[in-house]
Z-matrix of the N, CA and C atoms (Angstrom, degrees):
N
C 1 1.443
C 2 1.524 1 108.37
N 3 1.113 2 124.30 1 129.57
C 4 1.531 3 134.96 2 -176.44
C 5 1.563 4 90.05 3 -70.16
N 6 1.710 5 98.75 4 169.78
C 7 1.703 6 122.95 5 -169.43
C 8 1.503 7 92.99 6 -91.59
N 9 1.478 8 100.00 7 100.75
C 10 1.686 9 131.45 8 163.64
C 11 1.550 10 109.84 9 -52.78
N 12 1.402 11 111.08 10 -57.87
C 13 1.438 12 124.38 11 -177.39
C 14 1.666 13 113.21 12 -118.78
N 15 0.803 14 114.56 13 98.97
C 16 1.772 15 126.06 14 167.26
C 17 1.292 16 108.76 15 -50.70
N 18 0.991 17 118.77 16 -44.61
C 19 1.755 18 118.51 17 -156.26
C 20 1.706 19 101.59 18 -86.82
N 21 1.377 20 111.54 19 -33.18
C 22 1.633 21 111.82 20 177.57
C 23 1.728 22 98.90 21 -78.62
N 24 1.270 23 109.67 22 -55.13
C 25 2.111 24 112.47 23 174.28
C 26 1.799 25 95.54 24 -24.51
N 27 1.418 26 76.78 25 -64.09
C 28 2.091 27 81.92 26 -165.56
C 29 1.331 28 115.73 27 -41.02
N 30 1.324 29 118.20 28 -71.73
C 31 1.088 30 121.72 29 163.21
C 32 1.536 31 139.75 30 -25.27
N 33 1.356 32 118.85 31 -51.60
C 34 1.021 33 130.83 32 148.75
C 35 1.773 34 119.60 33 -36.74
N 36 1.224 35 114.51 34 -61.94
C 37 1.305 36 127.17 35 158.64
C 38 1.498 37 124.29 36 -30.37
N 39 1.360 38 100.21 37 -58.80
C 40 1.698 39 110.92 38 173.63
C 41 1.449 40 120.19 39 -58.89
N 42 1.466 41 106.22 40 -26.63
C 43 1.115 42 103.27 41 -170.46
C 44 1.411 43 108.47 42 -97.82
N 45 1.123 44 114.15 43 -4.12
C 46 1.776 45 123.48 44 166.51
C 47 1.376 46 99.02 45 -76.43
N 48 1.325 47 138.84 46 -48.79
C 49 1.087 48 127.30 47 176.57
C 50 1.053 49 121.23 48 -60.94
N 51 1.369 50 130.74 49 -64.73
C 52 1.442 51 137.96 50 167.61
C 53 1.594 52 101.85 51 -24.10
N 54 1.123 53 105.11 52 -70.00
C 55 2.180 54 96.86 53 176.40
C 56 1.086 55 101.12 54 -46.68
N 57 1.245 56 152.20 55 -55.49
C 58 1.645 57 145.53 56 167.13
C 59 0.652 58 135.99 57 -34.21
N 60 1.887 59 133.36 58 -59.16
C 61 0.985 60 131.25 59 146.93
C 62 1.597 61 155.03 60 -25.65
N 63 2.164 62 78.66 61 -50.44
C 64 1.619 63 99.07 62 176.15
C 65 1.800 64 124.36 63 -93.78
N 66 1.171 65 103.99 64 -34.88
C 67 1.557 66 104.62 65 170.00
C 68 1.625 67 119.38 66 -98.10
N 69 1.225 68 112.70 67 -11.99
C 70 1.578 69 113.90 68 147.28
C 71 1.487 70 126.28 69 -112.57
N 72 1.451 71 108.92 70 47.22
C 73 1.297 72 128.07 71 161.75
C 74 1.517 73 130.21 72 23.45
N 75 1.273 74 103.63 73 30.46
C 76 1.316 75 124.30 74 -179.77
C 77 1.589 76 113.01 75 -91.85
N 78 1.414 77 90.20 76 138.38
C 79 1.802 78 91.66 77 -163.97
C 80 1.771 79 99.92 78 -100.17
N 81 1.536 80 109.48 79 102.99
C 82 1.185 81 110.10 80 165.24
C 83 1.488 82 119.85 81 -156.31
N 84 1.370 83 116.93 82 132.74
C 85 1.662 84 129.38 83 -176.62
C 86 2.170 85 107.89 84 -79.09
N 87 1.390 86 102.79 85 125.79
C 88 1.190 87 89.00 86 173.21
C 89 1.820 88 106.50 87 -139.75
N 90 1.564 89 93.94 88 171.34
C 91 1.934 90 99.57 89 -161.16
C 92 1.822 91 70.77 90 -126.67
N 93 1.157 92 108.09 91 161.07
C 94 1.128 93 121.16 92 176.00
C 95 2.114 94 99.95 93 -170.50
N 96 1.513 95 84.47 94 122.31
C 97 1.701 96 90.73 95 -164.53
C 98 1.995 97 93.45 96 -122.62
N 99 1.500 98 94.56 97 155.14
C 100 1.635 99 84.14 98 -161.78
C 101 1.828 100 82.62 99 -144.02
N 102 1.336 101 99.30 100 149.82
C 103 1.623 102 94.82 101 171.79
C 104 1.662 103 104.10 102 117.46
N 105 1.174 104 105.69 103 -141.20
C 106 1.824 105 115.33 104 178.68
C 107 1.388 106 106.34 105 -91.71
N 108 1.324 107 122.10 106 -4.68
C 109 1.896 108 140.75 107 -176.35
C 110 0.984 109 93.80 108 -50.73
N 111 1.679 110 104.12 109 -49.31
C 112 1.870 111 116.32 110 -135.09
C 113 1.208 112 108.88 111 -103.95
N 114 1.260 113 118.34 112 4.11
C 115 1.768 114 133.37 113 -169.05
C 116 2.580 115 99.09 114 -75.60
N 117 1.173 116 74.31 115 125.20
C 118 1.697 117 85.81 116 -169.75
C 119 1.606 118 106.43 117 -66.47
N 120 1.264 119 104.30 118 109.05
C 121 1.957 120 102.41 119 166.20
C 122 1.205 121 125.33 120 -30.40
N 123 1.341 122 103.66 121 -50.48
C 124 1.961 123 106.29 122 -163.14
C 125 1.784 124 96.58 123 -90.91
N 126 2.061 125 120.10 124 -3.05
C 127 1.453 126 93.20 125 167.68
C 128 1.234 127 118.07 126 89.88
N 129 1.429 128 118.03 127 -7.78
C 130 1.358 129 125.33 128 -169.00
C 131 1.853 130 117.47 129 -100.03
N 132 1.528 131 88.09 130 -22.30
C 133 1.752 132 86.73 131 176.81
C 134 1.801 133 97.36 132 -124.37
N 135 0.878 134 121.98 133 135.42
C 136 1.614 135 132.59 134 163.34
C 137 1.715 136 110.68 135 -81.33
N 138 1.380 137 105.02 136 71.26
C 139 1.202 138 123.25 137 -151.57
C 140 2.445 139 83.78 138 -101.23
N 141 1.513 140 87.81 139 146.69
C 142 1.651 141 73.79 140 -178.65
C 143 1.909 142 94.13 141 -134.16
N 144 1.057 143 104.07 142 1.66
C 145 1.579 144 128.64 143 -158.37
C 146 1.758 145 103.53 144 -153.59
N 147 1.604 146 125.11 145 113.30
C 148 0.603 147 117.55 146 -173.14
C 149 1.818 148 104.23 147 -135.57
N 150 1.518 149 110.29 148 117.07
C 151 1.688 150 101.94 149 -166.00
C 152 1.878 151 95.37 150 -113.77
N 153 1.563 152 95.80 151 134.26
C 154 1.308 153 105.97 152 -161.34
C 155 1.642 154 92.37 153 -111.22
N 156 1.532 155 115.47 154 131.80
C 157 1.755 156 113.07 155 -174.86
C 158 1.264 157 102.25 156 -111.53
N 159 1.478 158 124.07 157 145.97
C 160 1.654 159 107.86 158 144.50
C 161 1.294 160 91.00 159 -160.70
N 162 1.420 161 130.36 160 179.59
C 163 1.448 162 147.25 161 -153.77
C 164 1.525 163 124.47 162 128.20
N 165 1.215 164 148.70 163 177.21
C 166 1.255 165 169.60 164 91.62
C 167 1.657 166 94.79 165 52.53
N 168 1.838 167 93.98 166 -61.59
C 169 1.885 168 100.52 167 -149.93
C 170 1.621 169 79.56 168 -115.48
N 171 0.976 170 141.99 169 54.57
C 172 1.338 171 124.35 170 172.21
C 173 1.983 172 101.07 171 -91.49
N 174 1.523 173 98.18 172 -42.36
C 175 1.437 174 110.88 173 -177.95
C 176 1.955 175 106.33 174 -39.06
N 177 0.855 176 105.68 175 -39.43
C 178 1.692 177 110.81 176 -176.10
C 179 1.910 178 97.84 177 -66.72
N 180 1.124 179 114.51 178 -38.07
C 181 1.482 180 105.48 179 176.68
C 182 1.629 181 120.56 180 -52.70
N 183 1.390 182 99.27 181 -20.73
C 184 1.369 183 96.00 182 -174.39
C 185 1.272 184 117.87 183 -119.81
N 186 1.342 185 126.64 184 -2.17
C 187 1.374 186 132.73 185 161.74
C 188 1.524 187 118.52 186 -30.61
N 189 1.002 188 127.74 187 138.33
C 190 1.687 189 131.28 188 170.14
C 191 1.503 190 97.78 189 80.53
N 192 1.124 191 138.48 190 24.55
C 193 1.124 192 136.26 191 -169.62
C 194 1.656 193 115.59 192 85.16
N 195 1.068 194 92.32 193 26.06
C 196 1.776 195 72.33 194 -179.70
C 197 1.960 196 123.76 195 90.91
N 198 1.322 197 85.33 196 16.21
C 199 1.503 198 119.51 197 -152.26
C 200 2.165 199 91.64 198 -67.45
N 201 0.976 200 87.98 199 -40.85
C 202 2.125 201 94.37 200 -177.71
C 203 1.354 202 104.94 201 -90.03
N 204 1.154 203 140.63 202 -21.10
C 205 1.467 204 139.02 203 154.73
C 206 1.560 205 96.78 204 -47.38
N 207 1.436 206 92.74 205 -65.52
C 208 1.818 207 87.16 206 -153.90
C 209 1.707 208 107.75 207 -50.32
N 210 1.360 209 104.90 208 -37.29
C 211 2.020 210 117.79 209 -177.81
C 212 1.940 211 88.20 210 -50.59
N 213 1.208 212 121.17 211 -67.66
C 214 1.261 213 123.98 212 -159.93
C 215 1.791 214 106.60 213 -46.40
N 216 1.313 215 109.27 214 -43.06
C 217 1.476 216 116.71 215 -156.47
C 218 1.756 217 79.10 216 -84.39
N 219 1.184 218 131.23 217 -21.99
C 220 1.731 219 112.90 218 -167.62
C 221 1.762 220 88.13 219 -94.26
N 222 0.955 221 128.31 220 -23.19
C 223 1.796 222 124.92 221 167.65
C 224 1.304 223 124.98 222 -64.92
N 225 1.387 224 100.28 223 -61.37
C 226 1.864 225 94.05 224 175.73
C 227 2.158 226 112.01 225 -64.40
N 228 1.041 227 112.60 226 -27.68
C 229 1.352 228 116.78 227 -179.08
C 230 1.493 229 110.36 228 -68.14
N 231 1.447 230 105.97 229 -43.63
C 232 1.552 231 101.50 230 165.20
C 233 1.449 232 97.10 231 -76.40
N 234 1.202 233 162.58 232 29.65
C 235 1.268 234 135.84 233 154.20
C 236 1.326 235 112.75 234 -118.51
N 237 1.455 236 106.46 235 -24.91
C 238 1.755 237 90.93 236 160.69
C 239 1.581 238 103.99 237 -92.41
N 240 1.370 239 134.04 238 29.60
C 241 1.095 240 128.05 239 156.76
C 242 1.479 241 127.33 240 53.35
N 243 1.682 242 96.14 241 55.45
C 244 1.373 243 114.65 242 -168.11
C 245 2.133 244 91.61 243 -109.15
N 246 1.669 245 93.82 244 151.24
C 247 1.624 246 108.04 245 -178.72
C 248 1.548 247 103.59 246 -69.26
N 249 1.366 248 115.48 247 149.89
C 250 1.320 249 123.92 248 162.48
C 251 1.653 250 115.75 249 -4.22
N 252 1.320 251 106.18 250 -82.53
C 253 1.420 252 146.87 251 -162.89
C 254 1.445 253 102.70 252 -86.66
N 255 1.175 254 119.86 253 35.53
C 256 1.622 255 145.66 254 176.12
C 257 1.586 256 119.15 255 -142.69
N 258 1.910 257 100.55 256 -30.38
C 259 1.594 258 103.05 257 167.85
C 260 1.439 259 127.64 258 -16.91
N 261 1.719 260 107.16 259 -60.51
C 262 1.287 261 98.35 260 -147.03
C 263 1.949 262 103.50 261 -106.36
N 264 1.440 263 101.15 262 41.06
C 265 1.817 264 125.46 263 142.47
C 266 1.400 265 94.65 264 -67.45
N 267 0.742 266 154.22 265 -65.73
C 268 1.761 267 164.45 266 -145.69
C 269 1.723 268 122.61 267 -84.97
N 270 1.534 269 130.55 268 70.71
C 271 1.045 270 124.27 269 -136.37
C 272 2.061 271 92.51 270 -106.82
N 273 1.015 272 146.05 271 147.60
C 274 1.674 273 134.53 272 163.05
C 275 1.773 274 95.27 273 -134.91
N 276 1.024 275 101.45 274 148.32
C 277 1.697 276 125.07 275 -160.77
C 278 1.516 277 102.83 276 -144.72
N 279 1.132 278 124.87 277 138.38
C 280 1.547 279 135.50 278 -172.90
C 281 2.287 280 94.43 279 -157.68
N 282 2.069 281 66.34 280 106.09
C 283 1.783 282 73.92 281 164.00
C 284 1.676 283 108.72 282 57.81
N 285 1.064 284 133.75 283 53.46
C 286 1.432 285 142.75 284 -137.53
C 287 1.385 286 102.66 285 -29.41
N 288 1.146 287 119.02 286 82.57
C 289 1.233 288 145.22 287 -173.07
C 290 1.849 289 94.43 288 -90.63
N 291 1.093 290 105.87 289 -76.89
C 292 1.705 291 101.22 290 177.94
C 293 1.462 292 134.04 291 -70.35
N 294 1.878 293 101.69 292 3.26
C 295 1.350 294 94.96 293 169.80
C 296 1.928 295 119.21 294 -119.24
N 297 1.525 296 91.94 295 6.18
C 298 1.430 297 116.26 296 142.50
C 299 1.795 298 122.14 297 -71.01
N 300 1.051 299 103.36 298 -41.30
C 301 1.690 300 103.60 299 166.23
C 302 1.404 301 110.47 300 -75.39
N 303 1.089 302 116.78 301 -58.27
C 304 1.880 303 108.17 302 175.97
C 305 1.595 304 117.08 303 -45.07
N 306 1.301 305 119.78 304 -32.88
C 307 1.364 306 124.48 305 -174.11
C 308 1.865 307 101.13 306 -92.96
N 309 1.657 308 99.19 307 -3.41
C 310 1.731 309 87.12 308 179.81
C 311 2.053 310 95.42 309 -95.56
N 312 1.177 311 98.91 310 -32.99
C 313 1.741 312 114.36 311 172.80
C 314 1.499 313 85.72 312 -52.32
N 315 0.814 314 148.01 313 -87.26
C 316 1.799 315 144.64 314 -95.61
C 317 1.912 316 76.53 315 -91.98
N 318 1.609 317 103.78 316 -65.70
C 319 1.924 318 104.33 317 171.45
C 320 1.353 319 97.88 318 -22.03
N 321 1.218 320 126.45 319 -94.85
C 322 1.670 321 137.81 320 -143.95
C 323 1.336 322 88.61 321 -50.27
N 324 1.229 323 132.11 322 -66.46
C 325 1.497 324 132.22 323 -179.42
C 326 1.520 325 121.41 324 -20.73
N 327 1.708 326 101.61 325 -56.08
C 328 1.193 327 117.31 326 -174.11
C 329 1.976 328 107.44 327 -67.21
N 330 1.352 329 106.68 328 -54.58
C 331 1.682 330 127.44 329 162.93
C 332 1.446 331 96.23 330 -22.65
N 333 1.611 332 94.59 331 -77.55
C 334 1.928 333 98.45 332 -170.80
C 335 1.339 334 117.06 333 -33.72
N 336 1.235 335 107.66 334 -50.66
C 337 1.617 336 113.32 335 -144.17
C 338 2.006 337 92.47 336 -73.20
N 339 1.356 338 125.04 337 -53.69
C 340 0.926 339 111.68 338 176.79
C 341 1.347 340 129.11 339 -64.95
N 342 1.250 341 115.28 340 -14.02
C 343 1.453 342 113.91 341 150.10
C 344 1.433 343 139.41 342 -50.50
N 345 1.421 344 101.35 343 -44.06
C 346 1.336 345 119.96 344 173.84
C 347 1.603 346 130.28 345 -93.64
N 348 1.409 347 94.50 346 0.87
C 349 1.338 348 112.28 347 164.76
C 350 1.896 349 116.78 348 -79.37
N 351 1.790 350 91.37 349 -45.55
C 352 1.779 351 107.68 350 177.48
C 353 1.336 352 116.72 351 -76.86
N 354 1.550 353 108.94 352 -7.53
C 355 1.464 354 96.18 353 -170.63
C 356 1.536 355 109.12 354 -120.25
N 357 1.547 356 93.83 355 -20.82
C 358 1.807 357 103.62 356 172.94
C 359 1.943 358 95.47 357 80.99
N 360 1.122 359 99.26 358 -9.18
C 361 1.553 360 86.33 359 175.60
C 362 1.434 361 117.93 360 -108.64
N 363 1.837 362 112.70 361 172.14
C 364 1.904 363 99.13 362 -175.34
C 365 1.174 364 118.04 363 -91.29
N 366 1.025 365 128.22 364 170.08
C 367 1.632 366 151.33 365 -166.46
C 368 1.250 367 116.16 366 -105.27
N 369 0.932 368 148.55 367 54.67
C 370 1.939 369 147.03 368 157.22
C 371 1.320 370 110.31 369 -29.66
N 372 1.900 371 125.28 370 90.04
C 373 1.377 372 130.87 371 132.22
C 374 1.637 373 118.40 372 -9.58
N 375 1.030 374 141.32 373 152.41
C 376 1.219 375 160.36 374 155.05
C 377 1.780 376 102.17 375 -67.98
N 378 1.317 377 115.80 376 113.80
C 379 1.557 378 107.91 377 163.84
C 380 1.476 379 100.60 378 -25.21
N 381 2.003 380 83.97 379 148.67
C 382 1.773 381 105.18 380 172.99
C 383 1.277 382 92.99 381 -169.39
N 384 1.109 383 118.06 382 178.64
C 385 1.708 384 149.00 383 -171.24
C 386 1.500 385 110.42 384 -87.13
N 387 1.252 386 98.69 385 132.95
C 388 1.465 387 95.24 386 -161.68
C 389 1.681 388 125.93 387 -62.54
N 390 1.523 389 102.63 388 -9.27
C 391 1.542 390 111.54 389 161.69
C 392 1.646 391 94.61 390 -60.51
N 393 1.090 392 99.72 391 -90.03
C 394 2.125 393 101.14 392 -164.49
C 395 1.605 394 95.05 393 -26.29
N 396 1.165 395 133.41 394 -65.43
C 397 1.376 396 122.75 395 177.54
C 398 1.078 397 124.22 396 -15.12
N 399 1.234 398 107.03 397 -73.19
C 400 2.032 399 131.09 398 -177.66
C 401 1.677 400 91.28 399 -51.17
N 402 1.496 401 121.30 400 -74.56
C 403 1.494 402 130.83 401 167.27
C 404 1.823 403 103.21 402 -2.02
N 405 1.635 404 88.37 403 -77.29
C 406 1.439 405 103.72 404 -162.55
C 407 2.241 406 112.20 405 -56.45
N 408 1.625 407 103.26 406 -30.56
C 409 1.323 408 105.80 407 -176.73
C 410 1.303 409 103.79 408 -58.55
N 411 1.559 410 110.90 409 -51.89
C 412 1.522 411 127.52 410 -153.78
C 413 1.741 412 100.21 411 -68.26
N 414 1.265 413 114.64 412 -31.79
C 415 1.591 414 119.13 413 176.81
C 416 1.425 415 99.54 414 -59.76
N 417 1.370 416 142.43 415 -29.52
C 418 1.343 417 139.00 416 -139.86
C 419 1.556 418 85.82 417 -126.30
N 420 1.186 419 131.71 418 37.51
C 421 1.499 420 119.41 419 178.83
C 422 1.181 421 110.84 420 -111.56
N 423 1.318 422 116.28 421 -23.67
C 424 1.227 423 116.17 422 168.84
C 425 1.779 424 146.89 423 -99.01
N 426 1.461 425 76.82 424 15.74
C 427 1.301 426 122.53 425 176.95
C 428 1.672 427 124.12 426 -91.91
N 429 1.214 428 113.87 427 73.67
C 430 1.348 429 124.31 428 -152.94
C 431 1.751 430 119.79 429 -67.61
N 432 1.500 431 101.45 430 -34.63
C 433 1.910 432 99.93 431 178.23
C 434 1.751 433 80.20 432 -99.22
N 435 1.541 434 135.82 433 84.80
C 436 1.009 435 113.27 434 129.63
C 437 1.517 436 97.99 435 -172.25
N 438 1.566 437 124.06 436 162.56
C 439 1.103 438 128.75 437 178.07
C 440 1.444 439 141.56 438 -107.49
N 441 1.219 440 150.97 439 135.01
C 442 1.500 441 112.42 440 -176.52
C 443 2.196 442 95.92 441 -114.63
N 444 1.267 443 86.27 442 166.91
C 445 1.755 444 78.24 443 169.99
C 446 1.797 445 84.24 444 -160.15
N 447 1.428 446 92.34 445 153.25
C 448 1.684 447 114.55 446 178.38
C 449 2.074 448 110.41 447 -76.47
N 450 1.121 449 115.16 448 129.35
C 451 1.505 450 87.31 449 -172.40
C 452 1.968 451 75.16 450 -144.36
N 453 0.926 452 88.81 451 166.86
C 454 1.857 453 119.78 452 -162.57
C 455 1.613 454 138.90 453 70.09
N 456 1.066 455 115.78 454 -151.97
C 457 1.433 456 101.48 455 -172.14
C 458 1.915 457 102.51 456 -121.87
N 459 1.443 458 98.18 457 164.27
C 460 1.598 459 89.93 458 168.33
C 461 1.669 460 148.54 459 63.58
N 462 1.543 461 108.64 460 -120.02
C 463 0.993 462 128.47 461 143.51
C 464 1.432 463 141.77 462 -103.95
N 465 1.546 464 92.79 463 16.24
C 466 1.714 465 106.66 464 177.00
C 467 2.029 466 89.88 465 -126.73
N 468 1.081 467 117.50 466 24.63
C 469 1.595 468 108.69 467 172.56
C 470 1.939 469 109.73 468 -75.44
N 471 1.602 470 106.10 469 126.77
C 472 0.921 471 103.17 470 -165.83
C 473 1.544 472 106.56 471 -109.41
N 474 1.554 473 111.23 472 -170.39
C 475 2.001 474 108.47 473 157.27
C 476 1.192 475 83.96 474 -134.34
N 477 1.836 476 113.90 475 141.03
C 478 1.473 477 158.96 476 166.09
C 479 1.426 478 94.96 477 -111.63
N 480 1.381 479 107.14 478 125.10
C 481 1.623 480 130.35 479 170.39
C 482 1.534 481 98.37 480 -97.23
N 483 1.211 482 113.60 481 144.89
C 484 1.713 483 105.58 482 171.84
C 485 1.595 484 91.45 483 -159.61
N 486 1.337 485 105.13 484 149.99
C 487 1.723 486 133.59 485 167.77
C 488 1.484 487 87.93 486 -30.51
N 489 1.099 488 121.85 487 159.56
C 490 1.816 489 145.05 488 149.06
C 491 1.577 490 102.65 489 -54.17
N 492 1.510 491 119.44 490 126.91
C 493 0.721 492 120.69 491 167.85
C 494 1.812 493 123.99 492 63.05
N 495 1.238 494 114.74 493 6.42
C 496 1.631 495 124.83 494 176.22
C 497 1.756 496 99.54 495 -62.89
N 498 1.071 497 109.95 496 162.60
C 499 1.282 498 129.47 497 158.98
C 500 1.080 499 143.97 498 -87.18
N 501 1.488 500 122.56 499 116.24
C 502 1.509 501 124.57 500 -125.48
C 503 1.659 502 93.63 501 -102.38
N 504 1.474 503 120.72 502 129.62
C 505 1.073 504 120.17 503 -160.05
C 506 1.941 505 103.91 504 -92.81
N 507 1.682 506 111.18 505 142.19
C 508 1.230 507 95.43 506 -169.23
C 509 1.394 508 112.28 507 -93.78
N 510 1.295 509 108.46 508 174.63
C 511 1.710 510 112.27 509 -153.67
C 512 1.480 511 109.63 510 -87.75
N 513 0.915 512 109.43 511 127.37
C 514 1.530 513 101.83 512 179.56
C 515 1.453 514 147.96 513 -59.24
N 516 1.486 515 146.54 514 102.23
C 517 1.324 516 142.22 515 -133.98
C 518 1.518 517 98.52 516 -44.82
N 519 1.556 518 150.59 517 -29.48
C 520 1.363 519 114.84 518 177.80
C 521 1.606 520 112.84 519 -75.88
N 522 1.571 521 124.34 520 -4.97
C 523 1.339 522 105.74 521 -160.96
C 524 1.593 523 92.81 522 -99.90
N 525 1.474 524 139.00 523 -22.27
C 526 1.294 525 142.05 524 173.07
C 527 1.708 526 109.05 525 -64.02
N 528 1.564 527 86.70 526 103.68
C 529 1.735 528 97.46 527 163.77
C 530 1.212 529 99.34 528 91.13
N 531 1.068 530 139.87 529 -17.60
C 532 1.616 531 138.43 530 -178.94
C 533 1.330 532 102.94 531 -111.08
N 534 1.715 533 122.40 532 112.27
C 535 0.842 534 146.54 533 -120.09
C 536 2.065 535 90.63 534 -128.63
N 537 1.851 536 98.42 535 -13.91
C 538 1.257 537 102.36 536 -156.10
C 539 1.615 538 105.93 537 -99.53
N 540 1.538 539 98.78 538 -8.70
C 541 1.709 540 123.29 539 -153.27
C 542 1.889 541 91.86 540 -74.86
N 543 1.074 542 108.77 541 163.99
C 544 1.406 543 103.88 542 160.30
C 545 1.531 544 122.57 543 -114.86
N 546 1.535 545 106.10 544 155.99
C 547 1.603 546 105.86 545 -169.71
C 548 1.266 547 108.31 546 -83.07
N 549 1.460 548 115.49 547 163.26
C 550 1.284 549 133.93 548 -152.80
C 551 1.525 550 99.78 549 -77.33
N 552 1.691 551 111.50 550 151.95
C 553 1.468 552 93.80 551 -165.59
C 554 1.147 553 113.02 552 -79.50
N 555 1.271 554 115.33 553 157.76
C 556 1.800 555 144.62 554 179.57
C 557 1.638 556 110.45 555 -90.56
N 558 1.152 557 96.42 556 139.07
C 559 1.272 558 107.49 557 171.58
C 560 1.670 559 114.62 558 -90.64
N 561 1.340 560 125.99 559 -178.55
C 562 1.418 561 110.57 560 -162.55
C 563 1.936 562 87.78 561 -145.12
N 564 1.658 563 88.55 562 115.12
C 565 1.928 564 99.31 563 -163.00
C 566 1.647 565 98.59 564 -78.17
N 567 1.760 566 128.54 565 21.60
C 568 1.119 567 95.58 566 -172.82
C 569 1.538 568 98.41 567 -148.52
């Protein structure tokens, strides 16, 4: 069920932080805007809740990639008790850490596409998280002779850009179902 009430979500939210802040003594100030506030410029996240970090310890939010953002945004979503496939209403940012990555996505995007325009052939992303994924589709939407599709498993799930209508090459018997195999190599859009 989508966020009925913003102002109770929020709240809820704040008060996850506040336990964060105060009994794990981490020094950080946060804005958290909910409603049409929180709606993303560039279009790329369907963000409905948007929690903005910075402080002292904000730098630890983004270590490993951004690796404790993402824990935070999968916490408050389970606590306002939003479905899977509703997550990414729920956006947290430290030090615009993730809207420096969206604007490094939207580049590579842009990189890709003329690549794959000159070469007629597809483009294999580097595994990412299935936000940057979604990120990376939504960059390619307006991009009319070309396609993107999600291909691997897991933590090796990638995005392949391909011509409109190209022919999608099939996967090879070690990479089907073997979860352990590695994906085919990637090129690097930057």
């Amino acid at each position: 069920m989508p966020i009925v009430d913003h102002a109770a979500a929020a709240q809820k939210i704040a008060a996850l932080l506040k336990t964060l802040t105060s009994a794990g003594g981490l020094r950080l100030k946060y804005r958290i805007t909910a409603g049409a506030g929180a709606h993303d410029p560039d279009g790329l996240e369907a963000r409905e809740i948007y929690v903005e970090m910075s402080g002292p310890d904000a730098v630890l939010l983004t270590q490993r990639g951004g690796e404790l953002l993402r824990a935070l945004e999968h916490i408050a979503a389970k606590i306002v008790r939003l479905e899977a496939e509703e997550h990414d209403t729920i956006s947290f940012d430290a030090n615009s850490f993730k809207a420096i990555r969206a604007r490094e996505l939207k580049l590579s995007a842009e990189t890709a596409a003329e690549r794959v325009r000159g070469t007629s052939q597809p483009y294999s992303f580097a595994p990412m998280s299935s936000r940057e994924r979604r990120m990376l589709h939504l960059a390619f939407r307006d991009y009319a002779d070309l396609e993107t599709e999600s291909s691997g498993e897991g933590l090796r799930r990638y995005v392949v850009v391909y011509p409109k209508g190209a022919v999608r090459p099939r996967p090879r018997a070690s990479e089907v179902g073997n979860s352990g195999s590695r994906p085919p190599r990637r090129n690097s859009p930057l």
